[in-house]
C-alpha positions in Angstrom: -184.7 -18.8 1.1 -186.1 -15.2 1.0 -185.0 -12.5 2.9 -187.8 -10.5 3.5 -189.1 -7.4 5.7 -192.1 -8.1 8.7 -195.3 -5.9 7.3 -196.3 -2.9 9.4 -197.8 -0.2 8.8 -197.4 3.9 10.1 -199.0 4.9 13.4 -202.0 7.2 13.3 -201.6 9.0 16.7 -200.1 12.3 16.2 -199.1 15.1 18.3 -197.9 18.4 16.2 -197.5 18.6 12.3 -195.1 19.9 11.3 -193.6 21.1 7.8 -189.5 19.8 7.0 -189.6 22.5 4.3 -191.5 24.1 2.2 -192.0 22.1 -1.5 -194.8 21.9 -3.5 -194.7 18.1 -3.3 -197.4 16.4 -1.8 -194.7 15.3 1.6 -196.0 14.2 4.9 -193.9 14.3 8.2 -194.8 14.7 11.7 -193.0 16.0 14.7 -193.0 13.8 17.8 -191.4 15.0 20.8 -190.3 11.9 22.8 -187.7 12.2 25.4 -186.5 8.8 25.3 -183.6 7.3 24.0 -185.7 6.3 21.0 -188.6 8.0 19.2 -191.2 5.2 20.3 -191.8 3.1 23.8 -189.5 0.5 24.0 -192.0 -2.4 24.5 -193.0 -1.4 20.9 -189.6 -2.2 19.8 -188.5 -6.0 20.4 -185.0 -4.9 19.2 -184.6 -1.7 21.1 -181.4 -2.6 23.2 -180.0 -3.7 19.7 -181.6 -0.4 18.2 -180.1 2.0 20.7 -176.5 0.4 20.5 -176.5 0.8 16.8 -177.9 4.5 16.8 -175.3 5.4 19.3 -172.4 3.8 16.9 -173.4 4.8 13.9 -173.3 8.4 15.5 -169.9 7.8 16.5 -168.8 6.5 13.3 -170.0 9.9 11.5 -167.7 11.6 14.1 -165.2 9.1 13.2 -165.9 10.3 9.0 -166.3 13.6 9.7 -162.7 14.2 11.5 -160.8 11.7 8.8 -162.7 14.3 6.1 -161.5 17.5 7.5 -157.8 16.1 7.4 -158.3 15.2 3.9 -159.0 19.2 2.7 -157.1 22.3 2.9 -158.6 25.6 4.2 -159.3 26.4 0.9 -161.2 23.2 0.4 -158.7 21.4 -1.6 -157.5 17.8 -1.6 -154.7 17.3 0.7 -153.7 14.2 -0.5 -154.6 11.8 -2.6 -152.4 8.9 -2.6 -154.5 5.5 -3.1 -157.1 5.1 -4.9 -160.0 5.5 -2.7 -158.6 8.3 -0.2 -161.3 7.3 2.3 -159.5 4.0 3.3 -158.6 5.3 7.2 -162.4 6.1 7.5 -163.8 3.0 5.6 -161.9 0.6 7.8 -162.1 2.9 11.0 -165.4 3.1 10.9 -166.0 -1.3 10.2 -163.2 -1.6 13.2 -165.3 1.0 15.5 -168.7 -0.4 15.2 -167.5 -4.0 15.1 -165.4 -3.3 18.6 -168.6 -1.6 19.9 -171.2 -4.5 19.1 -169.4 -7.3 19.8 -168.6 -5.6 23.5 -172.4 -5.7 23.7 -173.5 -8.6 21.6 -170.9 -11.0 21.3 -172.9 -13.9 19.9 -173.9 -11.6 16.8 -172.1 -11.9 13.9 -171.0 -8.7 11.4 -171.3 -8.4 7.5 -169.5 -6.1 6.3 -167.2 -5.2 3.0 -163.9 -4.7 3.9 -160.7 -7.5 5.9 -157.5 -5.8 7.0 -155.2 -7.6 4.2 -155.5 -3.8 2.2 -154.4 -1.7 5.3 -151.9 -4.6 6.7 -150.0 -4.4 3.0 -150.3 -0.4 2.5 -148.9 0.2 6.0 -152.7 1.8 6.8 -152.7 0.1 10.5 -151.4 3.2 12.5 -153.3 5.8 10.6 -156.7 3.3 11.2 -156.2 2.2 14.8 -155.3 6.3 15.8 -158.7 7.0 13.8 -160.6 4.5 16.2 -158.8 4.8 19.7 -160.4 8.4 19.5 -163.8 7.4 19.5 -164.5 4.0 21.4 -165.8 2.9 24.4 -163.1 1.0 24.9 -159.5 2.5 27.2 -157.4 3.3 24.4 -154.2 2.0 26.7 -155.5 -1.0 26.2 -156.6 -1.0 22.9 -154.3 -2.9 20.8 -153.4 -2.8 16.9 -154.4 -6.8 16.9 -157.7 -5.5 18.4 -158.5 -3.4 15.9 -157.6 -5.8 13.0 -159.1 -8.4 14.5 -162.5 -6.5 15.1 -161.9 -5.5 11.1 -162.1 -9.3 10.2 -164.9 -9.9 12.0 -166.5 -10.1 8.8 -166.6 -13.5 8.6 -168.1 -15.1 5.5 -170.2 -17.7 7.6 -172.3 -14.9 9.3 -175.3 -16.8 8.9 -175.7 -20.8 9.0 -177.6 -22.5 5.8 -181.3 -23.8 6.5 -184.2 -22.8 7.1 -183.7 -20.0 10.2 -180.2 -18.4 9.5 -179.0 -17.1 12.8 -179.0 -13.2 13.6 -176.4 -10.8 12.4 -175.6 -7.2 11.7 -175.4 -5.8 8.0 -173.0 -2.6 8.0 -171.7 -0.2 5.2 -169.1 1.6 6.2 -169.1 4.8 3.9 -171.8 4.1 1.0 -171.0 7.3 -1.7 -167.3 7.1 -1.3 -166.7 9.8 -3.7 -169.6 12.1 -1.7 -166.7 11.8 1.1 -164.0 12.9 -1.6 -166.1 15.7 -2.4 -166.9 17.3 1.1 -169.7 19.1 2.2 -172.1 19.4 0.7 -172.0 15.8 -1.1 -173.3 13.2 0.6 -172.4 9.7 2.0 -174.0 7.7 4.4 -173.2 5.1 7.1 -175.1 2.0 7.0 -175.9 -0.5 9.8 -178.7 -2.8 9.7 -179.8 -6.0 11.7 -180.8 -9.7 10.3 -183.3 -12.0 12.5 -184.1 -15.2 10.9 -184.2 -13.9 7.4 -186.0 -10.6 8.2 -184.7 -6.7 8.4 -185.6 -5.9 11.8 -183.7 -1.9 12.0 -181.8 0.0 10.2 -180.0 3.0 11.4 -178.3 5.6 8.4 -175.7 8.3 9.6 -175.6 11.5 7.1 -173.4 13.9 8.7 -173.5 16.3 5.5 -177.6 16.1 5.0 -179.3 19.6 5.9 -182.4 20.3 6.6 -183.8 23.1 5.2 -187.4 25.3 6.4 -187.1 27.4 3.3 -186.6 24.0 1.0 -187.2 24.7 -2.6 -185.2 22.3 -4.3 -182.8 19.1 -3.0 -179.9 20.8 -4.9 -180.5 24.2 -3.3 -180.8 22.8 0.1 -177.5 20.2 -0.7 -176.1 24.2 -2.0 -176.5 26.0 1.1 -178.5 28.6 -1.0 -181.4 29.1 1.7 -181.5 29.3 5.7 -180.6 25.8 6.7 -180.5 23.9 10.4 -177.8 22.3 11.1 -175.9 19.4 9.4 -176.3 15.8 9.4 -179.0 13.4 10.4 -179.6 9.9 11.6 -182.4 7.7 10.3 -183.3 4.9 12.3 -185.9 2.7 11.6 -187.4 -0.5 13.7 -189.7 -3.1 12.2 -193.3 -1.8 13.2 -192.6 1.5 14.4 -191.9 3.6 11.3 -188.8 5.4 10.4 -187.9 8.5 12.2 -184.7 10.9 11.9 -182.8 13.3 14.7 -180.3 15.8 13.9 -176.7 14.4 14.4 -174.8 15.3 17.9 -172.1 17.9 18.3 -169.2 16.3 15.7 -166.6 18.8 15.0 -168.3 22.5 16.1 -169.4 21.2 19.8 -170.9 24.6 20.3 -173.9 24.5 17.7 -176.7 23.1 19.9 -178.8 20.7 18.4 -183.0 19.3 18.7 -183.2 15.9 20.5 -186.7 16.2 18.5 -187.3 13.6 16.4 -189.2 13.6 13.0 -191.5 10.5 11.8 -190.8 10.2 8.4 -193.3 9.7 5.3 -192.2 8.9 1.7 -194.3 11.2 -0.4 -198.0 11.0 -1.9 -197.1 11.5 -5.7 -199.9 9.4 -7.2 -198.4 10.0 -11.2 -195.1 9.1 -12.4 -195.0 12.9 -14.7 -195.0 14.3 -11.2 -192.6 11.9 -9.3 -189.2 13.2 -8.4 -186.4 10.8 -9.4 -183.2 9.2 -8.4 -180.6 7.3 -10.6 -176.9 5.8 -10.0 -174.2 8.4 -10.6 -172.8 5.5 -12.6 -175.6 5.6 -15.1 -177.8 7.8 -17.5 -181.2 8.5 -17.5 -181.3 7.3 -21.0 -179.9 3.6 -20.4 -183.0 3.2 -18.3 -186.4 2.0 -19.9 -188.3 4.9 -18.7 -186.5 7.0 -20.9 -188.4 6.1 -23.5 -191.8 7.1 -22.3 -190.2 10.7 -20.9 -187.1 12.9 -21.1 -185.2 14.1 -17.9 -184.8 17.9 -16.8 -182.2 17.8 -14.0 -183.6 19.3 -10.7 -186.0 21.5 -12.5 -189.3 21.8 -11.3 -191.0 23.4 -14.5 -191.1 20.4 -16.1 -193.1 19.7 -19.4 -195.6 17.1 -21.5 -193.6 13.6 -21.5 -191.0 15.1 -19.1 -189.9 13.8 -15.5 -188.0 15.7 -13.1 -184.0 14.2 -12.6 -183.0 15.4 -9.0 -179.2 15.3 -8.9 -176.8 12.5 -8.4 -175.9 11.9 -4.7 -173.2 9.5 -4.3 -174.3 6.0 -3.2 -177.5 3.7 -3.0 -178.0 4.2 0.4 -178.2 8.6 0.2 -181.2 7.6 -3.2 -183.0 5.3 -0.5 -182.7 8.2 2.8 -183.9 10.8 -0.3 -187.1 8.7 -0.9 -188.1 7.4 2.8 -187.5 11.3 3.9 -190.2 12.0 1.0 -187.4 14.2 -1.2 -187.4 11.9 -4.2 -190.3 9.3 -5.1 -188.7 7.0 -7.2 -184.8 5.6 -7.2 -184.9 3.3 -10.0 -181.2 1.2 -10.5 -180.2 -0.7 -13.6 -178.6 -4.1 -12.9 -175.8 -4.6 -15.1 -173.2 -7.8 -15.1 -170.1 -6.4 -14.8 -171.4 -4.2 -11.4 -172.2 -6.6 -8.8 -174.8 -5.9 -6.5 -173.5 -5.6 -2.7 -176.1 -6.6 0.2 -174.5 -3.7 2.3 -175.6 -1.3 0.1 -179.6 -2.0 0.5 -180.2 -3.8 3.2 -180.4 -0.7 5.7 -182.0 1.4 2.9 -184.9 -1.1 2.6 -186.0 -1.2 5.8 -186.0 2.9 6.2 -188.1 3.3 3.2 -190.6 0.2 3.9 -191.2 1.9 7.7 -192.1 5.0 6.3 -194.0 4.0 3.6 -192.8 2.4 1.1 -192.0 -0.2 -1.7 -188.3 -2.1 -2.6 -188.8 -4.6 -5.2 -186.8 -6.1 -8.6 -188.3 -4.6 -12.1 -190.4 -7.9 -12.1 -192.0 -6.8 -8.8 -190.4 -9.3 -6.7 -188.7 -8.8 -3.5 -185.4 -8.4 -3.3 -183.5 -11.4 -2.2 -180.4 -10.6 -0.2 -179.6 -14.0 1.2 -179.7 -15.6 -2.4 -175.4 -15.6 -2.3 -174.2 -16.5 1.3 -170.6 -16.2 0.3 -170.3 -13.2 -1.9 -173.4 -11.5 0.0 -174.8 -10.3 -4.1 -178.1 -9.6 -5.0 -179.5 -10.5 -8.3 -182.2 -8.8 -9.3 -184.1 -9.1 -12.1 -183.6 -6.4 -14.7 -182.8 -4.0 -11.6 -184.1 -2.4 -8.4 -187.0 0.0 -7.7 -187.7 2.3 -4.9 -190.7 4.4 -4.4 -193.4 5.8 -2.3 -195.7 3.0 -3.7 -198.7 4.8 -5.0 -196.9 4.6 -7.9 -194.8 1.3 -7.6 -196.9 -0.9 -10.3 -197.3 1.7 -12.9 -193.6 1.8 -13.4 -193.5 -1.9 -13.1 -196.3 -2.0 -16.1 -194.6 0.5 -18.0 -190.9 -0.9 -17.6 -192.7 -4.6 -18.6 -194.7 -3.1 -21.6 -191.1 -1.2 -22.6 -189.1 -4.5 -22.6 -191.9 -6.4 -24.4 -191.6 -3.9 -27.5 -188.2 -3.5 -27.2 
C-alpha cells in the first residue's frame, strides 16, 4: 500500500514579483495578494474547510509554544528550569491536546496521529501545568473544560487511525514541536508545528507553524537572517500547502507583542532553480556529520559560507528538526536536505508527512536514496518509515544526479 502525494504542478498566473530577500541563489517567489481566508479560491481547494481549521490551529498552537517558551527563560535569556528531560513537555502535550480538542469539535469522524498519550504527564503530575497551557487558547469555555477532556483529547491518538485495505479512511498527521531542542534554545532556533491531512493514502495539506522564522529583505545568508544581523520583518511564519494549489506562507498573527502589526499578504513559494549539486545549498540532521553521508566523498563541507571552492558544497547550519530542513527547501533557502537512515533512529511518520507535501506543492522532489517514494503507511502500528539507505529532499533539478552519484558511491564503496 503506498502512501503517495496527487501530482500537480505550480500556477502560472501571476500578479506582482516580488523578491523575499536578496541572495545570489537562483530563488523564485511571488506575492499574491488574496483577501481570503486562504491564498487560492476555495473551489480550487477540495479540502479547504479542513485547510482553514488547521491553519487557524496550528496558529494557535505557536501561541500556545511561544508563551510555554517565554516561561521557560529568564530576562537574561537563561534556562529557568530544567527538570525533565525534555523541558518542552507542557507545550508538546498542550499543543497535541489543543489541536485534537479543536478538530474533533469540527471533524469528529477524523481520526488524529500523533506522538505522544497522557501516561507521561498523568505519572509526572504534568496534568495542571498542561490543561492551564490549553484552557488559554481554545475555542472551547474553559469553565467547562475538564482535566479528563484534555487527556482524553491527548489519547486521541489512537493506533487504529486508519483501517487495513485497500482505501484507509481519512485522518490528520500532527507533530507537535518537531526541533525540540530549537524550543530549548529560544529565538532564534527553530522548531516547527506540524499538521497534515491523510485521504485514501494521499497527502492532501499540510500546514507548518514557525513562530521563530524571520524574514529577511536584506537576506545574505540563513545564519545571518536566523542571527538577527540585518533589518528583519517580523517573526514566525505559517506554510500551508493544499494538493494542486502550491505552497504559500503568511506571517504569523499577533502572539505575545499584540502591537507589531502584521501583512495578511501571502507569498507563493518556489523551491530554488540550482541546476548543479557544487552550487546547491544543503541541509543535514543535527544528529549527524557531513562526513557519515556518501556525498562526502565526492565534496567537502564549508558551513554557511558562500565562497565555496573546487569539490566543495556549501553546509547551511543545523536547524533543529526534519520538518525546519523540509520549510528551508520548499521556501527555496536550502536545495537539498539529504537524511541518513540508521537502525537504532527510527524514522517517525509525523516528522515528514507535512514536510512532503510543502516541498512537492512548491516544487519539489521527496524520495528514498533508491529514488522511491517514501512509504509512510508501510507500519500501521508504529507509524515508521523505512527507507532505503535514507531520505532526500530537493528542488528536483537536481534530484537524480545525487541519486546517481549516492548509487555510483555505494557501488565502490
Amino acid at each position: 500500500m503506498n502512501f503517495r502525494l496527487l501530482r500537480s504542478y505550480p500556477a502560472s498566473s501571476v500578479v506582482q514579483l516580488f523578491p523575499l530577500y536578496l541572495s545570489p541563489a537562483p530563488h523564485r517567489c511571488r506575492l499574491f495578494l488574496v483577501r481570503s481566508n486562504l491564498p487560492f479560491p476555495n473551489e480550487k481547494a477540495k479540502y479547504h474547510r479542513e485547510l482553514e481549521a488547521a491553519v487557524k490551529v496550528v496558529e494557535s498552537a505557536c501561541r500556545l509554544c511561544a508563551v510555554v517558551q517565554r516561561s521557560l527563560f529568564s530576562a537574561e535569556g537563561q534556562i529557568v528550569e530544567k527538570k525533565y528531560q525534555t523541558p518542552v513537555t507542557v507545550a508538546d502535550f498542550g499543543v497535541q491536546a489543543l489541536v485534537s480538542l479543536e478538530l474533533s469539535k469540527l471533524f469528529p469522524s477524523i481520526p488524529l496521529v500523533a506522538e505522544e498519550d497522557s501516561s507521561f504527564i498523568r505519572s509526572n503530575n504534568l496534568v495542571d501545568p498542561v490543561v492551564s497551557a490549553v484552557s488559554d487558547k481554545t475555542s472551547i469555555d474553559e469553565d467547562s473544560l475538564s482535566h479528563d477532556d484534555v487527556l482524553e483529547a491527548i489519547d486521541r491518538r489512537g493506533k487504529n487511525a486508519f483501517a487495513t485495505g485497500t482505501k484507509p479512511a481519512t485522518y490528520w498527521i500532527l507533530d507537535p514541536i518537531d526541533g525540540t531542542r530549537g524550543f530549548v534554545k529560544g529565538s532564534p532556533a527553530l522548531y516547527v508545528v506540524g499538521l497534515s491531512l491523510v485521504v485514501e493514502g494521499d497527502i492532501v495539506l499540510g500546514v507548518m507553524g514557525c513562530p521563530n522564522w524571520v524574514v529577511d529583505t536584506s537576506f545574505q545568508s540563513t545564519t545571518d537572517t536566523q542571527g538577527y544581523k540585518h533589518s528583519y520583518l517580523p517573526l514566525g511564519i505559517i506554510m500551508v500547502a493544499h494538493v494542486g494549489c502550491g505552497t504559500w506562507t503568511k506571517r504569523l498573527k499577533c502572539m505575545l507583542d499584540c502591537s507589531t502589526k502584521i501583512s495578511s499578504d501571502r507569498t507563493r513559494c518556489f523551491v530554488d532553480s540550482y541546476s548543479l549539486v557544487s552550487n546547491a545549498r544543503f541541509c543535514i540532521p543535527e544528529s549527524q556529520t557531513w562526513e557519515s553521508l556518501p556525498l562526502s566523498v565526492l565534496y567537502k563541507a564549508r558551513i554557511d559560507d558562500e565562497n565555496v571552492g573546487d569539490k566543495e558544497i556549501r553546509l547551511l547550519s543545523a536547524f533543529c528538526g526534519s520538518l525546519c530542513k523540509y520549510l528551508m527547501v520548499a521556501s527555496g533557502r536550502a536545495s537539498v536536505f539529504i537524511l541518513r537512515a540508521r537502525s537504532e533512529k527510527v524514522i517517525r511518520v509525523w516528522d515528514h508527512a507535512v514536510g512532503m507535501i510543502c516541498v512537492y506543492e512548491a516544487g519539489r522532489k521527496v524520495t528514498d536514496w533508491n529514488g522511491s517514494e517514501l512509504d509512510l503507511a508501510t507500519d500501521q502500528i508504529e507509524r515508521s518509515i523505512y527507507p532505503a539507505g535514507g531520505i532526500l529532499v530537493t528542488n528536483g533539478t537536481i534530484h537524480n544526479q545525487i541519486l546517481h552519484m549516492i548509487s555510483s558511491i555505494s557501488t565502490v564503496v
